[in-house]
C-alpha positions in Angstrom: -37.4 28.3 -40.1 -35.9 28.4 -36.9 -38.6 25.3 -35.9 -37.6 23.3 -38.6 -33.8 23.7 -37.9 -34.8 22.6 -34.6 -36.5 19.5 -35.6 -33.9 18.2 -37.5 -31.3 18.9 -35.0 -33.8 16.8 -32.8 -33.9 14.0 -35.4 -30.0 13.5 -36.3 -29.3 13.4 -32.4 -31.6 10.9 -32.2 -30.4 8.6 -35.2 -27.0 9.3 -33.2 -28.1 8.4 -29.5 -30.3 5.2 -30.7 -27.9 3.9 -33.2 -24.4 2.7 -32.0 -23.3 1.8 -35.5 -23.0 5.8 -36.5 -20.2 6.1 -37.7 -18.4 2.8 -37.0 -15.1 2.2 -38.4 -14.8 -1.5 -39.5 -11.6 -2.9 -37.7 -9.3 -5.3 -39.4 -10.3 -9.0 -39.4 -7.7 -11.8 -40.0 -8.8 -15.7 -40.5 -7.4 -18.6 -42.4 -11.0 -20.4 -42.8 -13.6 -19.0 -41.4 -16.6 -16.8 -43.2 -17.5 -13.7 -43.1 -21.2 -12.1 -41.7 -21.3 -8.5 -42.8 -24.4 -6.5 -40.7 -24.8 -2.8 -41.7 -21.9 -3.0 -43.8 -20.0 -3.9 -41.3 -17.5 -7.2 -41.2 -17.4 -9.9 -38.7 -15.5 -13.4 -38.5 -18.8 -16.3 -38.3 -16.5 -18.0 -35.0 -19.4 -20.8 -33.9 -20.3 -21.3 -37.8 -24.1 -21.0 -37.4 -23.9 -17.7 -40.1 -25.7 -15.4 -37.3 -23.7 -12.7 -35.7 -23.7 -13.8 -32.6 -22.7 -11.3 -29.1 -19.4 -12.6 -28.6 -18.6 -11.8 -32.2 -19.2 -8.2 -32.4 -16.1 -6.1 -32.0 -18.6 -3.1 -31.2 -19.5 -5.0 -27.5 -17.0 -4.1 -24.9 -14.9 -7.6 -23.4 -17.0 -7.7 -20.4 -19.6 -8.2 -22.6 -18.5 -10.5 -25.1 -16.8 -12.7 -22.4 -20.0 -12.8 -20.4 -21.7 -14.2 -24.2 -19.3 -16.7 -24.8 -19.5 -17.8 -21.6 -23.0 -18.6 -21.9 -22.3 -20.6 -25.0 -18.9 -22.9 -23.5 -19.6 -26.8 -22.5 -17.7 -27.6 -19.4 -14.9 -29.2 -20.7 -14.2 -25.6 -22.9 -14.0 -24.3 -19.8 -11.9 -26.4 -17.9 -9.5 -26.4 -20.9 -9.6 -22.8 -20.9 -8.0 -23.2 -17.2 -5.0 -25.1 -18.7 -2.1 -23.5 -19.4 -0.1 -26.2 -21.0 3.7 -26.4 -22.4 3.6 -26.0 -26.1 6.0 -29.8 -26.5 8.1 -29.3 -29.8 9.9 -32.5 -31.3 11.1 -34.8 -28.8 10.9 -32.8 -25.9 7.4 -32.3 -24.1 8.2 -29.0 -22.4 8.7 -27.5 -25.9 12.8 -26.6 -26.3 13.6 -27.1 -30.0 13.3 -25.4 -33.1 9.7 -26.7 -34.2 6.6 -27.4 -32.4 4.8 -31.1 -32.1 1.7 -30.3 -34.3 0.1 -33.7 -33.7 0.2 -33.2 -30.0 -0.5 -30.1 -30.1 -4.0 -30.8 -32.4 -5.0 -32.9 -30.2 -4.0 -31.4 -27.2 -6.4 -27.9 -28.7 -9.0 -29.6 -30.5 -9.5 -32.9 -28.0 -8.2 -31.5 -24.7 -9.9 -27.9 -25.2 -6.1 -26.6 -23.8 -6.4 -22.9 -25.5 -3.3 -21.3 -23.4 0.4 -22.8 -24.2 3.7 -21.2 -23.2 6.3 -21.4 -25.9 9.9 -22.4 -25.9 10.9 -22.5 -29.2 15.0 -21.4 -30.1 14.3 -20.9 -33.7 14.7 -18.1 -35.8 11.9 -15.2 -35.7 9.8 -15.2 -39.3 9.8 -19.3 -38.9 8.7 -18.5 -34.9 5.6 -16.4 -36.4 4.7 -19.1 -38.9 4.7 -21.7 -36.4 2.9 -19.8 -34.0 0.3 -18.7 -37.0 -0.4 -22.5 -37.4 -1.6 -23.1 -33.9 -3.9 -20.2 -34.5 -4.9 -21.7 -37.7 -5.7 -25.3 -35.3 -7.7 -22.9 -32.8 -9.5 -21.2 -35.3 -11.2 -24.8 -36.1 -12.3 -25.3 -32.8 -15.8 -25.6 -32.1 -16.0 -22.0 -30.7 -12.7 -20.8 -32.6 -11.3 -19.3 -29.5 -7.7 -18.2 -30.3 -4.5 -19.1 -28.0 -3.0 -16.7 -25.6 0.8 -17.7 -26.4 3.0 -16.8 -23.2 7.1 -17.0 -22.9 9.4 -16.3 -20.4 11.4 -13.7 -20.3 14.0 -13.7 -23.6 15.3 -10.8 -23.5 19.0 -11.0 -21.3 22.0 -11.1 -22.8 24.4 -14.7 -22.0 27.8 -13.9 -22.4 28.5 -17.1 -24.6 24.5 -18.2 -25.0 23.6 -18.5 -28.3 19.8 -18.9 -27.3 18.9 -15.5 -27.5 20.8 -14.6 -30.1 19.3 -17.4 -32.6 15.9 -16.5 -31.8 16.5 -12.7 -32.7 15.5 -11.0 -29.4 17.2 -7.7 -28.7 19.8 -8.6 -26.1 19.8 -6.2 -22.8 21.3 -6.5 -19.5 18.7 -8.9 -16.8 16.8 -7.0 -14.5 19.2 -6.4 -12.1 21.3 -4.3 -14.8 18.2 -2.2 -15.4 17.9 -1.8 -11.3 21.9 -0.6 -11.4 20.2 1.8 -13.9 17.3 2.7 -11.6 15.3 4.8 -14.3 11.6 4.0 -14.5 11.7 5.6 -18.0 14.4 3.3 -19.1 12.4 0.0 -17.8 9.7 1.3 -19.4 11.0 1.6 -22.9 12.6 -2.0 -22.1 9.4 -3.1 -21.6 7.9 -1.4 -24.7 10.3 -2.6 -27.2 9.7 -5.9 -26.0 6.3 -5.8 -26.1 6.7 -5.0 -29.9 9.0 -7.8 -30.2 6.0 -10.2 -28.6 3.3 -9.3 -30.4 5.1 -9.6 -33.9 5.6 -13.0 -33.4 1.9 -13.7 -32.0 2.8 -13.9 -28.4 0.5 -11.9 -26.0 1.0 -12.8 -22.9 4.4 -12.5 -20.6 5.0 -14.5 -17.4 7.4 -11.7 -16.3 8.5 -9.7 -14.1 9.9 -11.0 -11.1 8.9 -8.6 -8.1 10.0 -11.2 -5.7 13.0 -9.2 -2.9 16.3 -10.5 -3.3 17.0 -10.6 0.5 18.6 -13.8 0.7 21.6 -13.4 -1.6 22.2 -17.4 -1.9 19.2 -17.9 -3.5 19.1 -19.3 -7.1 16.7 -17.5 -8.9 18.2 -13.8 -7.9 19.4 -13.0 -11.0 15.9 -12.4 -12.2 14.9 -9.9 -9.6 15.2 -6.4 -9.3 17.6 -6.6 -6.5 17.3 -6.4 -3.1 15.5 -2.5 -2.2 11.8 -2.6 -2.2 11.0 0.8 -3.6 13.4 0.4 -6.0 12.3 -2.6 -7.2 8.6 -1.6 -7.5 9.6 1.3 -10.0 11.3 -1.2 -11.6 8.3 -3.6 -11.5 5.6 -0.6 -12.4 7.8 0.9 -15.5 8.1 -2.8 -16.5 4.3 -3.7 -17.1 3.5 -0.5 -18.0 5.9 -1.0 -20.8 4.3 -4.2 -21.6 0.9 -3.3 -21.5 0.2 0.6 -21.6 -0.5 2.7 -19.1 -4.8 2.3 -19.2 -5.0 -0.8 -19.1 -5.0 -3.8 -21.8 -5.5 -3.1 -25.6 -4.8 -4.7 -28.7 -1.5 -3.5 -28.8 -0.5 -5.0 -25.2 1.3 -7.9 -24.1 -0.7 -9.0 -20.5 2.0 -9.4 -17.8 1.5 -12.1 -15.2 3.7 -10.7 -12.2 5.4 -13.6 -10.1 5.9 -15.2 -7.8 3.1 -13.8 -5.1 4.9 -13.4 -2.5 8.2 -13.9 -0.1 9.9 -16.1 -2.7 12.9 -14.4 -1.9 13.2 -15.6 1.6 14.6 -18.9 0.1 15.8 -20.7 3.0 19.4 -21.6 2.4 19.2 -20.0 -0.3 17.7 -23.2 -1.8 14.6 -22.7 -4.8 11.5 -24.2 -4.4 11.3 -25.8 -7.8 12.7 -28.9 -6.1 11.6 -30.4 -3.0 15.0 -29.6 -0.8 14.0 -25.9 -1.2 10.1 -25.8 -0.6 10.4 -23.4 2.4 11.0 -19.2 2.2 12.2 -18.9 6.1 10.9 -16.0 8.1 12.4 -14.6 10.8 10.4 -11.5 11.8 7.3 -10.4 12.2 5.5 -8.9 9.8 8.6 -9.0 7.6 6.3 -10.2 5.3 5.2 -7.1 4.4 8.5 -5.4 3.1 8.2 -8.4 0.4 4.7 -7.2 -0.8 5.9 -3.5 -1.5 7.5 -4.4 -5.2 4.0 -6.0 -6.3 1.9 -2.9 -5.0 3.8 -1.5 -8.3 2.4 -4.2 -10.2 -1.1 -3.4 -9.1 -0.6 0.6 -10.0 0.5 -0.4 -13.6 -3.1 -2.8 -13.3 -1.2 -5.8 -14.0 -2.9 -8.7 -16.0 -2.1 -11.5 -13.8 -0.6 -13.0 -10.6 2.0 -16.0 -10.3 1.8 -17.2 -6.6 4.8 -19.0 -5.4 5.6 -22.1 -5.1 7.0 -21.7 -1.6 6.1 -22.6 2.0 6.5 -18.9 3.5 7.4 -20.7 7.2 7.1 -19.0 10.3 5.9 -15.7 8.0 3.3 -13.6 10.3 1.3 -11.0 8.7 -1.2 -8.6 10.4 -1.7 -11.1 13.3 -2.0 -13.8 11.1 0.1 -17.0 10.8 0.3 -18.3 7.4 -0.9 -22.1 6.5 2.1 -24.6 6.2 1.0 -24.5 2.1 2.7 -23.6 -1.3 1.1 -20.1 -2.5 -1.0 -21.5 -5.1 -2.7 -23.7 -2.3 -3.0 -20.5 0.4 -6.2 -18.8 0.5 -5.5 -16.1 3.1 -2.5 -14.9 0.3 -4.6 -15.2 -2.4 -8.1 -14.2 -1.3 -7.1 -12.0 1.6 -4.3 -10.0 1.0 -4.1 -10.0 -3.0 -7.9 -9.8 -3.3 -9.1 -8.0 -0.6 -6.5 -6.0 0.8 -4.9 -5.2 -2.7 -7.8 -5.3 -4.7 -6.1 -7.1 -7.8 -8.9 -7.7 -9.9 -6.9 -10.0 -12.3 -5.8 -13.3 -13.2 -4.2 -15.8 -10.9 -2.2 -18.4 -12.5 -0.9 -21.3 -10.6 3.3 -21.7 -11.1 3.9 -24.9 -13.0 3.0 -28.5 -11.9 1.6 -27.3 -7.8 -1.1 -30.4 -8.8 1.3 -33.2 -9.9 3.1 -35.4 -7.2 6.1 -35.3 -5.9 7.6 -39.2 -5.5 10.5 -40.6 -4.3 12.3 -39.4 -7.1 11.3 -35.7 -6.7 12.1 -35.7 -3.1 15.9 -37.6 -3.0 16.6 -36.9 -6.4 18.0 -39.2 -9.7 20.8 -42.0 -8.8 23.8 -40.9 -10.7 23.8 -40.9 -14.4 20.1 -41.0 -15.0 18.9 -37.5 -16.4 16.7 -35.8 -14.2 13.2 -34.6 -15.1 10.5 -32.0 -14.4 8.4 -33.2 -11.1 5.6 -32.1 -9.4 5.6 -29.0 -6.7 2.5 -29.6 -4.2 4.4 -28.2 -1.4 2.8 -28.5 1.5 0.0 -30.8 -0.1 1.5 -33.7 -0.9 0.0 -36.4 0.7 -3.3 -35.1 -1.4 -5.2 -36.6 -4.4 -4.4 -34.7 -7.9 -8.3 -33.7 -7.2 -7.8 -32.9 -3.9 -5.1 -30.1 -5.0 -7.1 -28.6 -8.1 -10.3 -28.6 -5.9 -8.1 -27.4 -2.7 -6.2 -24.4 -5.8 -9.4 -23.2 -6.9 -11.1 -23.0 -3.7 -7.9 -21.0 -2.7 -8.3 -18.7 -5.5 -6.5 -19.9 -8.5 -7.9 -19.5 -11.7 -5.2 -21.2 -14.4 -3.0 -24.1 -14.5 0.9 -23.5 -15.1 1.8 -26.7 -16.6 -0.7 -28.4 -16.8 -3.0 -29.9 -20.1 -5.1 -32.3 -18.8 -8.4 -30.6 -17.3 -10.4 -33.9 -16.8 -10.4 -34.1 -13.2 -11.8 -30.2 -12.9 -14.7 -31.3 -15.2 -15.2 -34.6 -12.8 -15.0 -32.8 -10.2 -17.7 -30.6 -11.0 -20.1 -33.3 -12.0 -19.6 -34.8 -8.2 -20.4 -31.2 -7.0 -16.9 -31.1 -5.3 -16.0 -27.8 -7.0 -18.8 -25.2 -7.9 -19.3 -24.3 -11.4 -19.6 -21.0 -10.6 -16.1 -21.1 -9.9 -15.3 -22.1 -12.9 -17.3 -19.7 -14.9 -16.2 -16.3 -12.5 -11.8 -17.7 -13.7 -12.8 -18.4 -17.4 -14.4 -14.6 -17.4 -11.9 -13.3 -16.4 -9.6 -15.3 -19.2 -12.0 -14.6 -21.7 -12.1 -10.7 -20.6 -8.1 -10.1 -20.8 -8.7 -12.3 -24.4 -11.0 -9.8 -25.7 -9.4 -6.9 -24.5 -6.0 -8.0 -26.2 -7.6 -7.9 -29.8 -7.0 -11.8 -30.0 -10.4 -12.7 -31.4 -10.1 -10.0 -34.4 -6.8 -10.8 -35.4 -5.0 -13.9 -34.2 -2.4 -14.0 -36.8 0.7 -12.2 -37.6 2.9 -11.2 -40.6 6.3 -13.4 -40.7 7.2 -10.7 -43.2 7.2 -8.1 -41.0 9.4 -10.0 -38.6 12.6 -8.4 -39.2 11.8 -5.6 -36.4 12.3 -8.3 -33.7 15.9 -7.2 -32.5 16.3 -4.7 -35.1 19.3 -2.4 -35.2 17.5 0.5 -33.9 15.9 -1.4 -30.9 19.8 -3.0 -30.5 21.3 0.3 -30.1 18.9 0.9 -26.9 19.6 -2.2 -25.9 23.1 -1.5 -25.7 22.9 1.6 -24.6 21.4 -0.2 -21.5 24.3 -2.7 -21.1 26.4 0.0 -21.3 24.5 2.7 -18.7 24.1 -0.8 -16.1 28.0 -2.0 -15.8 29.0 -0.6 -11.7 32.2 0.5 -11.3 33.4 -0.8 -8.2 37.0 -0.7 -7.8 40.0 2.1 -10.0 42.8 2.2 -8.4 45.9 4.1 -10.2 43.6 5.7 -12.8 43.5 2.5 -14.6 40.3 3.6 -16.4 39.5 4.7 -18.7 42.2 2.8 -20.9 44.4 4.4 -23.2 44.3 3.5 -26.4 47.8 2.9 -27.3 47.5 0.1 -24.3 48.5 -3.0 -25.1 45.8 -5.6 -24.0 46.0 -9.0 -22.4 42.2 -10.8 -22.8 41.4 -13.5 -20.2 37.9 -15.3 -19.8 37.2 -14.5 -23.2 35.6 -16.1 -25.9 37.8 -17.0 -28.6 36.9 -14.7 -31.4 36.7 -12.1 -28.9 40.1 -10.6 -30.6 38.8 -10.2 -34.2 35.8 -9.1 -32.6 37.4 -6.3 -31.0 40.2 -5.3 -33.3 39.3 -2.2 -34.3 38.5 -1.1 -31.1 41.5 -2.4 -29.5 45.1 -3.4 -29.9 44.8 -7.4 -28.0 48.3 -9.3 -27.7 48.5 -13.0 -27.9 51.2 -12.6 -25.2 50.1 -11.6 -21.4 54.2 -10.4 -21.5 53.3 -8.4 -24.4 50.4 -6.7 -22.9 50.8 -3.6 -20.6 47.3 -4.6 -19.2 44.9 -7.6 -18.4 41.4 -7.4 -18.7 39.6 -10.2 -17.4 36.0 -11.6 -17.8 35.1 -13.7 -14.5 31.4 -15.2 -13.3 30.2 -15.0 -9.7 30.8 -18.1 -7.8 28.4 -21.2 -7.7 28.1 -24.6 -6.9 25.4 -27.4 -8.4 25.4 -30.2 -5.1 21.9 -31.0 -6.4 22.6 -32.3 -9.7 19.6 -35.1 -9.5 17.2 -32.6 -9.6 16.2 -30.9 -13.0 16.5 -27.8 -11.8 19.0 -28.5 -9.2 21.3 -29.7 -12.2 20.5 -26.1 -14.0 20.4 -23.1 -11.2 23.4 -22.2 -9.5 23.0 -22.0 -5.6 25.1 -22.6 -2.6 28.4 -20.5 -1.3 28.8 -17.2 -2.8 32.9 -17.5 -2.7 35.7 -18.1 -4.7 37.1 -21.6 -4.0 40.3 -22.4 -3.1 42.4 -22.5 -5.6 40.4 -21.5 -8.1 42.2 -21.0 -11.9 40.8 -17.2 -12.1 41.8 -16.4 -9.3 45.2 -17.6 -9.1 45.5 -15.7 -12.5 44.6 -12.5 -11.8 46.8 -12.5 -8.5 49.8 -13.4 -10.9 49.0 -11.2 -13.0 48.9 -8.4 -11.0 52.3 -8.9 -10.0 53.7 -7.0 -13.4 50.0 -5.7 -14.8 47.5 -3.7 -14.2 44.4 -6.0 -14.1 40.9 -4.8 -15.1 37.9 -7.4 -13.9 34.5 -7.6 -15.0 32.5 -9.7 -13.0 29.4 -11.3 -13.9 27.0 -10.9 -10.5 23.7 -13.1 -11.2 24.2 -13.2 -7.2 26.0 -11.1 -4.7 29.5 -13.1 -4.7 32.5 -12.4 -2.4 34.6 -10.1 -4.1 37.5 -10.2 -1.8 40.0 -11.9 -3.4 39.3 -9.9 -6.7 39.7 -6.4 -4.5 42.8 -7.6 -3.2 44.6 -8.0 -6.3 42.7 -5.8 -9.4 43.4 -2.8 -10.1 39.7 -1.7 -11.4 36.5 -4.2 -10.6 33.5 -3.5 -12.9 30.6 -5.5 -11.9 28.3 -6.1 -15.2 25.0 -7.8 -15.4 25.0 -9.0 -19.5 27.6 -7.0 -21.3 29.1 -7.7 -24.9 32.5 -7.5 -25.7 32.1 -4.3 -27.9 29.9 -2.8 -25.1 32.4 -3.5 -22.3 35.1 -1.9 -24.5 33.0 1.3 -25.1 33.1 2.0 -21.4 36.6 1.1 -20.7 37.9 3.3 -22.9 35.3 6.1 -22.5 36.0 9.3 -20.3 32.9 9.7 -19.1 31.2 9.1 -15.7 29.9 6.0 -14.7 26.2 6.4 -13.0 24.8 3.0 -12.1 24.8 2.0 -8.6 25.0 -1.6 -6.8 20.8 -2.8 -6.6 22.5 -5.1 -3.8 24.8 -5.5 -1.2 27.9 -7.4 -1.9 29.1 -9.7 1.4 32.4 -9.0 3.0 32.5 -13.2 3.6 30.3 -16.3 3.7 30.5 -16.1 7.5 28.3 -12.7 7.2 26.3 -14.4 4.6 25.3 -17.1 7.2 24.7 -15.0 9.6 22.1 -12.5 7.7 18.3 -13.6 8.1 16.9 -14.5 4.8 13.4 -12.1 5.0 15.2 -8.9 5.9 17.1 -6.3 3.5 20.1 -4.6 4.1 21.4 -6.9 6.7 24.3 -8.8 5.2 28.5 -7.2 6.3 29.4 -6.0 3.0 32.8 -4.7 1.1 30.0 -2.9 -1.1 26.5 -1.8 0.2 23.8 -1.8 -2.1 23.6 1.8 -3.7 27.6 1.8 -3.5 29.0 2.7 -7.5 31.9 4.8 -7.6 31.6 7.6 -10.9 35.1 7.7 -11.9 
């Protein structure tokens, strides 16, 4: 008996170790057109139409071995259009702001061009985002191979006081990055990142080309509202809760959004402040040696959370030294000892590296002096430090340097020639489309491409709203309370400045706002950080706000709030999407919040609550421009300031 029992022990474990389909549980399929192929009872989609189940359609492979299948079975063009990742263009604008997408250009643009990545732009509301994104699955789906789209975005998430952008399309509304620094809780960035993540994926987007772990150590610079401040191991708990948020904390599943980290690496170093998105701010200035490397600590929390993918920048990182090493005079995207050397081999990313946008298109006359007055400026090219190259030069120069995907870029003809005239190896093609089609795979994308517009309505949903919230509320600094001004009473009698107009209404049952400031027993005021545009010929020149960090002279605000103070007590809250001068308002306010996105009803919450305020400055905030010019743009920490970064007083 006991033989017998034995035997057919021996036999079930071996129906279990030869068979892999034991006990399989069929996952959930979606498709629009294609037909089924059902092996031992199991489901699968028939992708390349030949009615064979074929490697790269069984869900029971891992993604390393279903990329390595599909591989096998790609033309070169596929795979040079899988290297695109192209603006999604909507009606009448080809980088794709509007409410509906160009579905002629984008057909051909899928089917003829092979282009199978696309960032979106779309303003539009969410359940008509899902459909519209559903229909460029549906386009994929027809495709030769039916390889669906990775749909990217940029980040959507920060609340504009006054921008009706974010609100339109539906997002939850937080504070930007630097409010969730001031809040310096790696749970809290995590759960930012999670609900956003949900908020992604139920409108079909997979892929986000966020976060910023570029150092904010040159306080002029234009793009450092999107950074986590200026303190390196601050900002890579930030940048680690972030993407492990985003994508979960083992990796990529079909739950994840893939985050593409940016920009690799110095960015921040912006000389004169100046971006490199336009030609008079191609270089990041470095000053010392081996500064370099205080600039790489926010991305090593990148590479903890296993990020997805790497954005190099578009900057010239001049003078920069690392490790005995002087860098090339090249944009990131174009430098191989960055890419190959330090990301690859020294931080053993094992990723995707996508180019920023347009590093292969030139940069004329018009992208170097800018637009004569009155004519509109457009997107150029950013070769930096390759511009007197071929377009083939640069892609062959790119993916010899280690880049993998195009940013902006839909026309992959030239990699395919290219190839054919043995001037770029085809196994570098193949090793970038593997790992595309391995992050593809492991996202779910080929099972289920599409999503329900129905279920929509959890995009900026009242329960993720009141986290959001909660954030704006937990980020705003209190800088300045003189007298005990806060909290507010709430017999006060408010004065509203800087406001928008229905700001009263909105706030009426929360407080009692005069019409008349000599009504009011106190002001507050809503004021923006300083900024001047003396680039408006450039696109992005004519959209970022750069140059000095101080009030003006004679500048309406401030004249108002010194009056005012005469005969009020004046309450500021100061929108920082750079380290402005305060001076001026210290001299004359009473209390100085600094926020970073805060509503109206937020703001009110916390000026008439009792309770402490915990955020703390993620920057320093100069005593004058004169100690702004004399800080060096690579280093941290080394600016005079009325307010050091970490300064937030609690009551």
């Amino acid at each position: 008996m006991r033989s017998k029992i034995l035997k057919i022990a021996l036999l079930i474990s071996s129906v279990l170790t030869i068979s892999p389909l034991f006990a399989i549980d069929q996952v959930k399929l979606e498709s629009r057109q294609l037909k089924k192929i059902i092996v031992d009872n199991l489901e699968f989609k028939d992708m390349d139409k030949n009615g064979k189940l074929t490697p790269y359609e069984d869900w029971r492979l891992s993604p390393e071995q279903r990329a390595q299948d599909l591989l096998s079975r790609m033309t070169l063009e596929e795979k040079a259009g899988l290297m695109m990742h192209g603006n999604a263009p909507s009606l009448n604008n080809e980088i794709g702001r509007g409410d509906k997408y160009d579905f002629k250009k984008l057909t051909a643009l899928i089917l003829k061009d092979k282009v199978n990545s696309f960032i979106t732009r779309l303003e539009v509301n969410p359940k008509d985002f899902a459909k519209q994104n559903n229909q460029l699955q549906k386009i994929a789906e027809s495709s030769r191979l039916s390889i669906p789209l990775t749909i990217s975005v940029d980040p959507r998430n920060t609340f504009y006081y006054g921008n009706e952008s974010g609100i339109k399309s539906g997002f939850s509304q937080w504070p930007g990055t630097l409010g969730m620094a001031a809040i310096g809780h790696e749970k809290d960035i995590n759960e930012y990142g999670d609900i956003i993540r949900q908020e992604y994926r139920s409108l079909g987007i997979t892929q986000a080309l966020s976060p910023m772990a570029d150092l904010g150590t040159e306080p002029r610079w234009a793009r450092f509202e999107g950074t986590f401040g200026e303190n390196p191991e601050l900002s890579k708990k930030m940048v680690r809760g972030y993407i492990s948020g985003m994508q979960g904390k083992d990796g990529l599943n079909s739950q994840s959004v893939a985050a593409v980290v940016k920009h690799w690496v110095g960015y921040g170093a912006a000389e004169n402040g100046f971006d490199s998105h336009s030609a008079y701010g191609k270089y990041a200035l470095f000053t010392k040696k081996d500064s370099l490397k205080e600039h790489i600590i926010p991305f090593t929390g990148a590479f903890e959370a296993n990020v997805a993918g790497v954005m190099p920048t578009y900057s010239i990182l001049k003078n920069a030294q690392i490790n005995n090493h002087k860098l090339d005079a090249v944009g990131g995207g174009f430098n191989s000892f960055l890419l190959k050397d330090l990301l690859r081999d020294t931080y053993k990313f094992k990723g995707v590296i996508m180019s920023d946008w347009n590093i292969t298109s030139d940069c004329n006359e018009v992208c170097v002096n800018g637009t004569p007055s009155g004519v509109k400026p457009k997107v150029e090219g950013m070769p930096w430090g390759v511009e007197d190259l071929t377009k083939e030069q640069r892609f062959i120069k790119a993916i010899q340097a280690g880049i993998q995907q195009f940013g902006g870029v839909s026309d992959s003809s030239i990699i395919v020639t290219a190839v054919k005239n043995k001037k770029i190896a085809e196994k570098d093609i193949d090793n970038a489309v593997l790992a595309i089609l391995i992050q593809k795979f492991s996202l779910g994308q080929f099972e289920t491409p599409y999503v329900d517009p129905s279920k929509t309505n959890l995009v900026g949903n009242k329960d993720f709203q009141k986290v959001a919230n909660q954030a704006q509320y937990n980020s705003l600094v209190l800088l300045e309370n003189t007298q005990n001004t806060l909290p507010l009473n709430p017999n006060n009698k408010i004065y509203l400045h800087g406001f928008l107009s229905d700001a009263k209404n909105l706030l009426k049952h929360k407080a009692n706002i005069v019409d008349d400031l000599d009504q009011a027993n106190v002001v507050v005021v809503r004021i923006n950080a300083p900024y001047e545009q003396n680039h408006k010929g450039y696109f992005f020149g004519l959209e970022q706000h750069e140059g000095s960090l101080a009030f003006p002279p004679n500048d309406k605000d401030i004249e108002f709030i010194a009056q005012a103070s005469k005969t009020h007590r004046v309450v500021v809250t100061v929108y920082l999407d750079r380290p402005a001068v305060l001076a001026p308002i210290k001299q004359y306010a009473s209390a100085i919040i600094a926020n970073f996105g805060v509503n109206d009803n937020v703001l009110f919450d916390r000026l008439f609550d009792n309770k402490p305020y915990l955020a703390k400055m993620p920057f320093s905030l100069p005593d004058s421009m004169d100690s702004v010019k004399k800080q060096v743009s690579d280093l941290s920490n080394d600016v005079k300031a009325i307010y050091l970064q970490g300064y937030g007083l609690i009551d």
